[in-house]
N, C-alpha and C positions, 0 to 999 in steps of 0.2 A: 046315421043313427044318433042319437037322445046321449047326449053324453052321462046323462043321468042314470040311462040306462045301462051304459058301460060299468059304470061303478057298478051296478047292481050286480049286471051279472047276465049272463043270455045264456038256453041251454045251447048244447053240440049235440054229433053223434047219437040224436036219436033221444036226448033225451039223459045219456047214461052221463054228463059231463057238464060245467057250467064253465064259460068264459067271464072271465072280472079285469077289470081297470082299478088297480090302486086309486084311492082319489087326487092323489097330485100327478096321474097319468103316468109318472115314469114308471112302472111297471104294469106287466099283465099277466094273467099267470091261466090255468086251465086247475081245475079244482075236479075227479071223478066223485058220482052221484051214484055210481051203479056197480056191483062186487065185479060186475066181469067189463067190464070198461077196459079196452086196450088204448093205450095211449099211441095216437095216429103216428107216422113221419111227420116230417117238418113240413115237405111237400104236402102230405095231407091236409095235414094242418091249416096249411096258407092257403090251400082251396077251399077249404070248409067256413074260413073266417069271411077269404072275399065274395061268397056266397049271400052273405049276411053285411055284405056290404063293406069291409074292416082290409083294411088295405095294411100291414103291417111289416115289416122286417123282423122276422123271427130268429133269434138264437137259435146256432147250427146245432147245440146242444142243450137245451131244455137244461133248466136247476132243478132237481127234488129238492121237495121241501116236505115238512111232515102235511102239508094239507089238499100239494100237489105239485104243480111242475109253473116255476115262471119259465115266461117263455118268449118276452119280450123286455126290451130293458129301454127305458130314456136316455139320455144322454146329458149327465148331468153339469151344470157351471163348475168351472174349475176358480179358484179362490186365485188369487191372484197372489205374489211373493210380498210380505211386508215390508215397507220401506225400512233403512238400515243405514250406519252412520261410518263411515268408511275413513280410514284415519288413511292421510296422503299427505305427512311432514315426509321431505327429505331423508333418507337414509332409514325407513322403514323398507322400502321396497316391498315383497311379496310376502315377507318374511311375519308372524306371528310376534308383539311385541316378545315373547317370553323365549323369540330363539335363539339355540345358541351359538348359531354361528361357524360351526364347524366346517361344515360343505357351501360350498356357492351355490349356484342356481345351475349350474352347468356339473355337480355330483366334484367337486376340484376340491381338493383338500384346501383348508386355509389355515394362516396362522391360529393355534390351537386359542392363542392369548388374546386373538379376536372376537370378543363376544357380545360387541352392541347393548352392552349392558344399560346405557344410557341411551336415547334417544335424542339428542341435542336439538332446538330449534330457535330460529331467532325472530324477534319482536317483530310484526308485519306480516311474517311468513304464512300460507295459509295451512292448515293440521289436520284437517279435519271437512266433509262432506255427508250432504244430505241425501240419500240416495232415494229418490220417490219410489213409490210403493207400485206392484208391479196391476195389472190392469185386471189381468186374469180372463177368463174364456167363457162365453157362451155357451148355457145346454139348450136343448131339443126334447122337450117331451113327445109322450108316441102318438100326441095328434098333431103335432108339426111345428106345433106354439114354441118360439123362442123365450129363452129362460136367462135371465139377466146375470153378464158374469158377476162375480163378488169379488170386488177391486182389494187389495190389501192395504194393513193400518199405515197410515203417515208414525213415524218416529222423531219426537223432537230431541233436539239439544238438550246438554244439560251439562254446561258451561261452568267451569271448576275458576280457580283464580288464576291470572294471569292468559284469561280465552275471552272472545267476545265474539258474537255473530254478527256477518255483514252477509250484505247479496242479498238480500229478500229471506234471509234466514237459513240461507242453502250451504255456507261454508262458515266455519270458526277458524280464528286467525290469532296469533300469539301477539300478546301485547306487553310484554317482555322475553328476553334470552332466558332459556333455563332448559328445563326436562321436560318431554311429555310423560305425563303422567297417566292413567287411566284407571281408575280404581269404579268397579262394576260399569255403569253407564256414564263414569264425569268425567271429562276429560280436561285437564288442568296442566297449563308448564309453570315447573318449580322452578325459582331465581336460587333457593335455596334448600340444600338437600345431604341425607344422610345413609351414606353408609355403614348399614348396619355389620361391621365386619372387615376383616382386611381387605387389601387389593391383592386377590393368587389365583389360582385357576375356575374360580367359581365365579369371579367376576370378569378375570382378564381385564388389560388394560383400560383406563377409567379416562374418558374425556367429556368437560362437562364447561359449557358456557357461559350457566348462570352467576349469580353472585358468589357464591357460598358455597364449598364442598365440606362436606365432614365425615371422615372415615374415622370409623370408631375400633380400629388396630392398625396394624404395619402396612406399609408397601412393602410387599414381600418381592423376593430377589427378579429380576430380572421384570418387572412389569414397570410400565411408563404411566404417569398421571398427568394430563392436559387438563390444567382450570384457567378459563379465561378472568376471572374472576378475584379469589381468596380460597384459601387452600387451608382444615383445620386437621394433622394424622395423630391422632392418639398413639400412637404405639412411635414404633423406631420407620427411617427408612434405610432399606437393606442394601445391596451390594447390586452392583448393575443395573440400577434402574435408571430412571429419565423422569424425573419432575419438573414441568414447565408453568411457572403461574405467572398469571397478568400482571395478581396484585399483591397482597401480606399473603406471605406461607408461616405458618406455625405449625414445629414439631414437638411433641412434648418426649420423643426420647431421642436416640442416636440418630445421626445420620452418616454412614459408614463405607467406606471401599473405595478404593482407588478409582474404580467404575461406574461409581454413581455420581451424574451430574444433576446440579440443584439450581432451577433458575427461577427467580421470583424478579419481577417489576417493581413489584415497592418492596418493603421490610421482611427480613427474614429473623424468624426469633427458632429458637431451638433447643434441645438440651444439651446436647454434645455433637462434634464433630470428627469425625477419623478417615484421615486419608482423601477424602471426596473432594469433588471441583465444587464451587459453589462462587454462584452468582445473584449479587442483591440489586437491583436499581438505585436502592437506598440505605437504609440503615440492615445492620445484622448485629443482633443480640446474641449473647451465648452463654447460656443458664451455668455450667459445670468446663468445658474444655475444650481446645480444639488442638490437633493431633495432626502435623504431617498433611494439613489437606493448602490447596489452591483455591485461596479466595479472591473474587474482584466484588467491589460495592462500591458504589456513587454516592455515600454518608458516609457515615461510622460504624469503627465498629466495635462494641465493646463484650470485653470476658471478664466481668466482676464477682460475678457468683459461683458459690461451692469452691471447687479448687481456683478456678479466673486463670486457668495455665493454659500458654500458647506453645508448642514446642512443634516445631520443623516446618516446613512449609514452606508458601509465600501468602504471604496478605498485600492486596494494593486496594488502596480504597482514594476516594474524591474527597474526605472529610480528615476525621483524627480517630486516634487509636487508645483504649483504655484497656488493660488488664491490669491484672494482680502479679501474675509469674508468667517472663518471657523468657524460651529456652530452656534449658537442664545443666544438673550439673556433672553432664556427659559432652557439654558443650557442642547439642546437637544444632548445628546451621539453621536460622530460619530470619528471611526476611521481610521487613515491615516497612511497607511503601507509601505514606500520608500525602495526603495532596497531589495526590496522581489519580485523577478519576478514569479507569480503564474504558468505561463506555463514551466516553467526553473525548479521548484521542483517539478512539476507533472513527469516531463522528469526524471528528478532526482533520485525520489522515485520509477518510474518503471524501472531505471538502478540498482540501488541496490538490488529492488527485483531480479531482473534477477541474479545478482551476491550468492544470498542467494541461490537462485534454484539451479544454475549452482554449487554449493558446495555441496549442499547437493547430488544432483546426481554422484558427482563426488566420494563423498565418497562412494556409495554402490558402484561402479563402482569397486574403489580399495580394496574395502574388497572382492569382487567377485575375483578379481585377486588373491589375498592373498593367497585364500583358496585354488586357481588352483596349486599354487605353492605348495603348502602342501600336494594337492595331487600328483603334480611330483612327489616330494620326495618319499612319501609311494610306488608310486610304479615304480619309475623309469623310470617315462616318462608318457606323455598323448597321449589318443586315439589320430586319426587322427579329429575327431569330436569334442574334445574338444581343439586340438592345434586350429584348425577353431575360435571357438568361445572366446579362449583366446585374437588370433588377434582379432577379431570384439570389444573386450570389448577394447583393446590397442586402437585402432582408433577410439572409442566412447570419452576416455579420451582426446585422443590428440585434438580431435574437443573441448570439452568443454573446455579447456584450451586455446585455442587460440578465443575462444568466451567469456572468462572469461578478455582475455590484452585487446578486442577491446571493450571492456563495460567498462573496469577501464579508456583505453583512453579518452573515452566519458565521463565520472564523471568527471575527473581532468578538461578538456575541459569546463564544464558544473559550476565545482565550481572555476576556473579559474575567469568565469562571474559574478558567486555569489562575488565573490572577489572584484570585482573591483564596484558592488553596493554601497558596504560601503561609498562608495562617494558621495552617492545621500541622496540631501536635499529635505525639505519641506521649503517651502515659502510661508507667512502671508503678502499682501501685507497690509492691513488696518489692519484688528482686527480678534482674536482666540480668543474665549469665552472659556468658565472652563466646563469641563465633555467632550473637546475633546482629543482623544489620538493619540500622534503622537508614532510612530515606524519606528525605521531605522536596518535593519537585527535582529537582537535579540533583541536590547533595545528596550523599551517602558516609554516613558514621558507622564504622562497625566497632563491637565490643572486645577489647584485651583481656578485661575485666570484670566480675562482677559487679553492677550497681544496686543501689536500692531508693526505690519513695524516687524519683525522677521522671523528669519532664521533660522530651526533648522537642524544638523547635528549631524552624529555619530563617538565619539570621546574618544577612550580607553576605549570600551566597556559600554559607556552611550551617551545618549541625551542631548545634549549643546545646550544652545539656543544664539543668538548672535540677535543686533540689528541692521536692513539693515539701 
């Protein structure tokens, strides 16, 4: 039949009924002409159509509608899923940047203070994927004609600082350490970044890669901060925590508790210190005081401003020492170690060890030989499996010994530095009270007395005080 004539419309039943084809075919429907028109079965139906030539798959149940009944339907294209940008750095896993961490993936409690608050990634790494758009499905009109599926939109990048596209456009890759970020569709790793807020259970512990951290309040009690980087805390750091930094840590208040250790790579500046362990690579400043704590640093270290008071402790540093007021006048114990770099003989003493190892292995080594040779002799030569293992044992030697000149390098290198300590003074700007002990490399002077305005130095093998 006239597809033209579908659309139009054919009578049925006598007359009382009209048959119609939507004009894009996917529908068809039966429209009554006549008051008493019964609307047939389906079976009816399907016979009265193929009558008229119209071969159809009919709905088991017919739609009312206000002008009749459809009563066939097309089968329409399905759209296909839009492509989609799928962020795949490390340590997202399945997880929604924004979660918080509490359950694993298996429903298992976790440390509460675990919260992924950072997304860390490193330069290279890839962050980020293009997820092409999905194809979507063929329809079928109700004359047979296939109907084109509708493929879905392609989604481009939108590439924030520190991202750039490679692969034909299909992945973004960090071209620096820092955060992923993702603010609406840009995705960007900060080198440098700010929390808005202290480190306590809304953040949980804080670990972060890039250059730059900035928390604008306290480390509050018992949370740990990792910056591979520079470390800036507004407020105080509290009791039990763990701050580890690559590079300069600045605290602009207290750092406090027997429990809280402090480690910075380069320069530690601060405002006060109480009781805490603390470790500088280099220099350590100290705004107001420092109280009863455990320091080691590889510079200096000086407490000139506000009170400039050291009382109790130990300090050992690789440089020299300046305050204003060491000790009390309760003649609380506190010792000051110049020219002892604590990280420089940890180095030190596990070169040495290497060097005792490297001998003693050396020696089975040659007594193994010894013996090979002893049996040359007896019997005028070695198997082909022991010449084998003679050589192995010959180039086991010859490694330990060229591993045995590049560790004595390293120590001479090492005490080179311890050398030139000998030069590093302590400095009494006001007053040293009695029961403090100063040391410079080996000597040790302790106080009877109080002094004031002195200098002390190491000088033929002892402590000489001299007045600034």
């Amino acid at each position: 039949m006239d597809t033209a004539q579908l659309v139009k419309g054919i009578e049925i039943c006598e007359g009382k009924a009209r048959f119609e084809m939507a004009e894009d075919f996917m529908s068809a429907r039966v429209i009554p002409l006549a008051e008493d028109f019964r609307f047939p079965s389906v079976s009816e139906l399907s016979a009265i159509l193929e009558t008229q030539g119209i071969h159809l798959k009919l709905l088991s149940v017919p739609e009312k509608t206000d002008k009749g009944w459809i009563v066939a339907k097309g089968i329409a294209p399905v759209q296909g899923e839009d492509g989609r940008i799928e962020i795949i750095a490390r340590g997202t896993g399945k997880r929604d940047l924004s979660s918080s961490g509490l359950e694993d993936d298996n429903n298992v409690l976790v440390d509460p203070k675990q919260r992924n608050l950072i997304i860390n990634v490193r330069r290279g790494e890839k962050i980020a994927r293009r997820i092409p758009p999905g194809k979507g499905q063929t329809g079928r009109d109700l004359l047979g004609r296939e109907i084109p599926a509708l493929p879905g939109k392609w989604v481009s990048f939108r590439p924030g600082t520190g991202v750039e596209i490679i692969g034909d456009g299909q992945y973004l890759i960090a071209t620096v350490n820092g955060r992923l970020s993702q603010n609406d569709e840009v995705i960007s790793v900060l080198e440098e970044w700010e929390l808005e807020g202290p480190v306590d259970m809304s953040t949980g512990h804080v670990s972060f890669c890039g250059k730059l951290l900035k928390v604008k309040g306290s480390v509050n009690s018992g949370f740990r901060v990792i910056v591979k980087g520079d470390l800036v805390v507004e407020g105080n750091i509290e009791d039990e925590t763990l701050i580890d930094v690559g590079g300069n840590l600045t605290v602009n208040g207290l750092i406090r508790s027997k429990k809280t250790v402090v480690r910075a790579g380069a320069n530690i500046q601060c405002g006060a210190i109480e009781y805490a362990e603390i470790s500088a690579g280099r220099n350590l400043f100290v705004d107001d005081y420092v109280l009863d704590a455990t320091i080691k640093a590889g510079g200096d270290v000086e407490v000139t401003e506000g009170k400039g008071l050291v009382a109790g402790g130990r300090i050992l540093i690789g440089g020299s020492f300046v305050g204003k007021v060491v000790g009390t006048p309760a003649y609380v114990p506190i010792m000051i170690h110049a020219g002892f770099n604590p990280h420089i003989k940890d180095t030190h003493d596990n070169l040495v060890a290497d060097l005792e190892d490297y001998a003693r292995k050396r020696h089975e080594l040659a007594k193994a030989l010894k013996k090979m040779k002893i049996l040359a002799e007896k019997r005028g030569g070695l198997s082909e499996k022991l010449v084998k293992l003679k050589g192995e044992i010959e180039e086991g030697i010859a490694k330990i010994d060229n591993a045995t000149a590049e560790r004595k390098q390293e120590i001479e290198a090492l005490e080179a530095q311890i050398g030139m300590q000998l030069s590093s003074t302590v400095k009494v700007l006001d007053v040293a009270y009695p029961s403090v002990t100063i040391r410079i490399a080996n000597a040790a002077l302790t106080l009877k007395k109080m002094v004031e305005s002195v200098k002390f130095r190491f000088r033929k093998g002892q402590i000489v005080l001299t007045t600034l």
